[in-house]
N, C-alpha and C positions, 0 to 999 in steps of 0.2 A: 061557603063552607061554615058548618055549623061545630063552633067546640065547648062542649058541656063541663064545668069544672063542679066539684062536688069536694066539700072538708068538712072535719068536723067542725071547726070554727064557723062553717057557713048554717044557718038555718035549713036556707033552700039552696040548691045547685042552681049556679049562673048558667049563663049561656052566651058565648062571643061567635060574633060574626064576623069571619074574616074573608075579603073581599080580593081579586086580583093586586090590587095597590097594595093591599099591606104584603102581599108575596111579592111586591116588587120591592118595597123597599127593606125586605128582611134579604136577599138576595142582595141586596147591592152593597148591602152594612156586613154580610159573610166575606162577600168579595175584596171591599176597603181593607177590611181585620186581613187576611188572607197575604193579600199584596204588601200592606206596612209590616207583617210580622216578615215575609218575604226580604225588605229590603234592608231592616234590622239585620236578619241572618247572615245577606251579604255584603254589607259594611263591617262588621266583626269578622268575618272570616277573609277577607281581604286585609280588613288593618293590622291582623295578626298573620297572617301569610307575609306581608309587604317586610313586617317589623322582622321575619325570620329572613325572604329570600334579601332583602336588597343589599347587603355587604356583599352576598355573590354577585350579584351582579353588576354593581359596581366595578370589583377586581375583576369583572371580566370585558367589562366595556374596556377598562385600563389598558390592560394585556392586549387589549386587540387595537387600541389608539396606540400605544407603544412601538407595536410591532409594526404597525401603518407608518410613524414617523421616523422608524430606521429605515423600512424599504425605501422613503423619500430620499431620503440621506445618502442613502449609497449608491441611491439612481444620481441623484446629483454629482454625489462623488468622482461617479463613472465616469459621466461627461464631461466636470471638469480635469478627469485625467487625458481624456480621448481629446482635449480641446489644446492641453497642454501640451501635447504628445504633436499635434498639427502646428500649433506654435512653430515647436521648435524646426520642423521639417520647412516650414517658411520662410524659419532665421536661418535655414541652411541655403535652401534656395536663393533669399536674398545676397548672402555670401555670393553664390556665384553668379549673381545676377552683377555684383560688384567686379569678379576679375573681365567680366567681359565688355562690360563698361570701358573698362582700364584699357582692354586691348581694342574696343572703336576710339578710344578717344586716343588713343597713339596712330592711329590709321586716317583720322579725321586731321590732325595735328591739333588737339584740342591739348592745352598745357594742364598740368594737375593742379594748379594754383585755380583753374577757370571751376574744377570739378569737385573741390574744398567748400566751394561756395555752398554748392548745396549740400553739402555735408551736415550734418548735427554731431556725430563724434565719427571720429577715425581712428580711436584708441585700436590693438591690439587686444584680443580676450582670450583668456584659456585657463591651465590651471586644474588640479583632481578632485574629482567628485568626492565630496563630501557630506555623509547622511543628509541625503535628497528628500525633501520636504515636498508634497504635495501644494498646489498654490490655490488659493483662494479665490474665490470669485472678483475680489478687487484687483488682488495683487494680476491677474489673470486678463482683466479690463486692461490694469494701465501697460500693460507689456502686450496688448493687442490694441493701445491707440500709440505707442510708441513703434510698433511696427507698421502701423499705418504712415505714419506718418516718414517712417523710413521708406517707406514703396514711393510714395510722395515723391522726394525728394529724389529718389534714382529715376523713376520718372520723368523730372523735370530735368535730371542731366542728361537721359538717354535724349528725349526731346531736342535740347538745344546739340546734342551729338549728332543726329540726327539730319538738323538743321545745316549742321556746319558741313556733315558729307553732301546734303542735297546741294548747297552753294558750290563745294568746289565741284561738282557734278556737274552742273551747270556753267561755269566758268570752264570748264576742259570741253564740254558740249561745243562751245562757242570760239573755242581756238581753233585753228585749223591745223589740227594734227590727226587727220587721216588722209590716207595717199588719194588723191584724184585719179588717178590713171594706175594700173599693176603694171606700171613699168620702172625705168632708171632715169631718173631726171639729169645724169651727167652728159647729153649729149652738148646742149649751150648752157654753163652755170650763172649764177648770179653777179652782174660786176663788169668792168671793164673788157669789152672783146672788139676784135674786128668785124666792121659788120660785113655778110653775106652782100648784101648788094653794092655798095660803095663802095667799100676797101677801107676802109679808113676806120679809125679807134673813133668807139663810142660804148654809152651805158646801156647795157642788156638790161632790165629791170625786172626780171623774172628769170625762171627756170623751163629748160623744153622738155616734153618728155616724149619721148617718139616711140609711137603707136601705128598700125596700122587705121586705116581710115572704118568708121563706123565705130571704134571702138567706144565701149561708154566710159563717160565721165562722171566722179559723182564728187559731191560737195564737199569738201574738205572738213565744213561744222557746220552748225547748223546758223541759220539767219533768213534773214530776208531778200528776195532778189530787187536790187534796185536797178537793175540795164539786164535786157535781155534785146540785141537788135543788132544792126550793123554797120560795121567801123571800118572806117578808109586806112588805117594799119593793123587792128586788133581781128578785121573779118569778122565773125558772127560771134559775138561778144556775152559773155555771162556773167557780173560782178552780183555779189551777196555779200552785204550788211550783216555782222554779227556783233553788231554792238560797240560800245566804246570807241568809238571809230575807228574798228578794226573791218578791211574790206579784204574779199578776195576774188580775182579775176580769171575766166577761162576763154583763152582767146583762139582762134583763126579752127574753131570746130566747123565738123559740118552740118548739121541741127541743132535746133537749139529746142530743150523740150521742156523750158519754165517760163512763166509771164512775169512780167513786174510787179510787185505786190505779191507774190506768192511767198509762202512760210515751208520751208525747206528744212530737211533734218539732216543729220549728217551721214555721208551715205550712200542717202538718193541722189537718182542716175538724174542730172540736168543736163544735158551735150552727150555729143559723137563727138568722135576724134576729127576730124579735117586737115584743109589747108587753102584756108579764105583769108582774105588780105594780105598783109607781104607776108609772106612765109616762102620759103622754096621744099617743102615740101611734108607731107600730113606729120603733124607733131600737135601735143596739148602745150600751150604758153602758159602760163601757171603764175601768177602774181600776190605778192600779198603785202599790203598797203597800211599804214597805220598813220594815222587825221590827213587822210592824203599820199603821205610821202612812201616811196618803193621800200621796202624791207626785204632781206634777204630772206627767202621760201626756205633754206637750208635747215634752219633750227627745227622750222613745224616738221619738215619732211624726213628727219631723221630718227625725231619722236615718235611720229607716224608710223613709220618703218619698222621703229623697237617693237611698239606695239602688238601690230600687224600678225608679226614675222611668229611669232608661238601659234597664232590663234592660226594659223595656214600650219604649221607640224602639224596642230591636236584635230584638224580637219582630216 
């Protein structure tokens, strides 16, 4: 491209020659100018917009962080009144978690002195509400690790309560106070009689209870059978071990339906009635022996008896 300039300050008119490169770099020096006057424009109209809007928006970030830190607050609030509210239905529960205690432990024969122990206070509380105060997340802690520690503590009384019913549980398990036979053991009593064959005074060592033959016999308590066999005056013989060298004997049956070694509850049927070795005629001999020596049956079988006797009404 050819451009001819022509002044009067010129003699002759010039003549330039301009080539694609100088159209490039008249384009690109339009475009620079263009883009800086560009960014000039929007640097001022931002740093005067910012200098106007930002106080609003400020007080409105504020207002709305505000508002965000009371919703917190009262959500908190909430929960620790819902928490407080649970508390106290706890401390009420544990209350009577206390009178029932009270009433196994007079049932157990546990003394209050034993159930003091676990105790941390046994004051009396009560008293009129006065302007009731919302509690604190601390105050709110220590009065939910103080009632822990009260659960604790009943816990470990119910436990040893617990303990002390299972023993004497166990202990009455093992006495022989349930009837062997649903009959009257007064036909021969315990003690001094004539005897049936000889004539002559001597020691009965047990009680008879006269039954028809087959009838079943069951265990007085629970133990061990240590003699299940047959005896030149006892007849077909039954003795169980129930500890403490407490023993009880079922003599002159007519089966015998336990082995030696066997673990027996109280109860269970072990014999028929009979009338093997001297006897004069089908009766259960009933004996109950303590490190040995004869004891009178009268005590257990009368225990037995009380027992028994409602649970045959409510039947």
């Amino acid at each position: 491209m050819h451009i001819i300039l022509v002044s009067d300050r010129l003699a002759t008119a010039r003549s330039i020659t301009l080539t694609w490169r100088h159209a490039i770099l008249f384009a690109g020096a339009l475009f620079s100018s263009v883009l800086v006057l560009s960014s000039l424009f929007s640097y001022v109209t931002v740093r005067h917009a910012a200098e106007i809007r930002l106080p609003f928006l400020q007080d409105l970030l504020r207002a709305m962080n505000a508002e965000e830190t009371q919703r917190s607050k009262d959500f908190v609030r909430e929960n620790l009144n819902a928490m407080a509210v649970k508390l106290g239905e706890m401390q009420a529960q544990l209350m009577r978690l206390d009178t029932i205690g009270e009433r196994l432990a007079g049932m157990a024969g546990v003394k209050p002195q034993e159930l003091k122990a676990f105790e941390s206070k046994s004051d009396g509380r009560g008293g009129p509400l006065v302007l009731p105060e919302a509690m604190s997340p601390t105050e709110l802690q220590r009065a939910v690790d103080a009632l822990a520690h009260q659960v604790e503590a009943k816990s470990d009384a119910i436990s040893m309560i617990e303990s002390r019913m299972l023993e004497d549980r166990i202990r009455k398990s093992l006495l022989p106070t349930s009837l062997p036979v649903e009959a009257q053991w007064n036909a021969s009593s315990y003690g001094w009689r004539v005897d049936p064959f000889t004539g002559e005074r001597a020691l009965h060592e047990g009680v008879d209870f006269v039954a028809t033959p087959g009838t079943a016999i069951h265990a007085a308590a629970a133990g061990v059978v240590i003699s299940a066999e047959r005896h030149p005056d006892y007849g077909n013989l039954v003795e169980i071990d129930h500890g403490k060298d407490l023993t009880t004997r079922y003599a002159h049956t007519s089966r015998i339906l336990v082995k030696v070694g066997q673990l027996v509850k109280r109860g269970q049927k072990i014999a028929e009635v009979g009338s093997t070795g001297r006897s004069t005629g089908p009766h259960l001999h009933f004996e109950v022996r303590i490190h040995g020596l004869a004891q009178n049956p009268d005590r257990f079988l009368r225990m037995a008896q009380a027992t028994q006797r409602p649970v045959a009404q409510h039947n």
